[in-house]
C-alpha positions as CSV (number, residue, x, y, z in Angstrom):
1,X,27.2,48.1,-73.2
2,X,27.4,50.4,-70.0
3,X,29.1,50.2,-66.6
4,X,31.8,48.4,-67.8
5,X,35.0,49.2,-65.6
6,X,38.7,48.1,-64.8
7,X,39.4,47.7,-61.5
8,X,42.6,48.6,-61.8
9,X,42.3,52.0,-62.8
10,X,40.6,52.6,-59.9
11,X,42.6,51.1,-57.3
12,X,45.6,53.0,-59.6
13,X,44.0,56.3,-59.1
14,X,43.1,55.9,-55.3
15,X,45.7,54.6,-54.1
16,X,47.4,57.4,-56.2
17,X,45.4,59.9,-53.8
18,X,46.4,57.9,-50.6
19,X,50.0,58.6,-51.1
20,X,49.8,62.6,-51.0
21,X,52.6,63.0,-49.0
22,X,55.1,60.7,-51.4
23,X,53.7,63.0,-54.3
24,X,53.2,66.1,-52.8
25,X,55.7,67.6,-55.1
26,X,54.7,66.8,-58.2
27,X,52.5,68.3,-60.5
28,X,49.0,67.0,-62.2
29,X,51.0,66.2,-65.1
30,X,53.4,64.2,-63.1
31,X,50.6,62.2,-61.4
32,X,48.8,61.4,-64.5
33,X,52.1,60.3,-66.0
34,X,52.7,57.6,-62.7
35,X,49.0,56.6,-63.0
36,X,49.7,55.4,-66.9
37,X,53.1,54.0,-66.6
38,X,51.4,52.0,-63.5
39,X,48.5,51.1,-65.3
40,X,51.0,49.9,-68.3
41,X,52.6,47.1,-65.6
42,X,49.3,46.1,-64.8
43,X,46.5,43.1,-66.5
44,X,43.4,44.4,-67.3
45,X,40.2,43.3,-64.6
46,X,37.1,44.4,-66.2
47,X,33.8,44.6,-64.2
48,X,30.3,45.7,-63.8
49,X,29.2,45.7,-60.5
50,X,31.5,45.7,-57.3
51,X,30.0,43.1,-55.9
52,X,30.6,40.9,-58.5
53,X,34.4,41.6,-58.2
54,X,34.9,41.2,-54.7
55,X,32.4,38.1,-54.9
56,X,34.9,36.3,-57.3
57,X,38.2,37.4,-55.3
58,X,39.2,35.7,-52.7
59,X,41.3,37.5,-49.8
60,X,44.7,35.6,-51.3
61,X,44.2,37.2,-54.9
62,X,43.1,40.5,-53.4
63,X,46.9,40.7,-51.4
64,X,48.4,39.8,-54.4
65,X,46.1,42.1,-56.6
66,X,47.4,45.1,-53.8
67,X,51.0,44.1,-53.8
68,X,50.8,44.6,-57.9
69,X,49.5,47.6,-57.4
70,X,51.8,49.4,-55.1
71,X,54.6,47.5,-57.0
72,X,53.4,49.6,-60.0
73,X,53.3,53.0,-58.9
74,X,56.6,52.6,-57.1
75,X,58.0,51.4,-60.4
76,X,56.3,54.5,-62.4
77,X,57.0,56.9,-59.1
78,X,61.0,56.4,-59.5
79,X,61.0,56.5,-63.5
80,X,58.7,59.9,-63.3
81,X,61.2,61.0,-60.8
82,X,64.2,60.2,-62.4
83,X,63.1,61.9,-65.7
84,X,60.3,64.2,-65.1
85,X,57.8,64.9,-68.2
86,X,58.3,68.8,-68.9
87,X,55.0,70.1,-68.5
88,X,52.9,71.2,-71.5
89,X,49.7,72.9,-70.4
């Protein structure tokens, strides 16, 4: 079984990248952590194909799909920042 994908760990990640300037000083590490402790608040939303997600979503469950999202990472943004991970590369 191939192409199967979350759609939350990409909409994690991305919006991840969007924020730059909220995250601009911390490291890979740091990142990586916010993107799993966000990804730990969030259901799963498997998928194959895009189209199919955004076929079955309407524009009220894609708001609230957002809002969970940024929820998340603000969550996981304050604990990083309250108790960094050391880094261990």
């Amino acid at each position: 079984m191939e192409g199967i994908k979350n759609y939350y760990e990409e909409a994690v990640v991305a919006k991840i990248g969007l924020y730059a300037e909220k995250f601009a000083e911390l490291s890979d590490n740091d990142l990586s952590d916010i993107a799993c402790i966000a990804l730990n608040q969030l259901p799963s939303r498997y998928f194959r194909h895009g189209i199919d997600l955004s076929f079955y979503t309407d524009a009220v469950e894609q708001t609230k799909m957002d809002k969970k999202i940024d929820n998340a990472i603000d969550f996981a943004f304050e604990l990083v920042k309250k108790s960094p991970h050391p880094d261990l590369d």
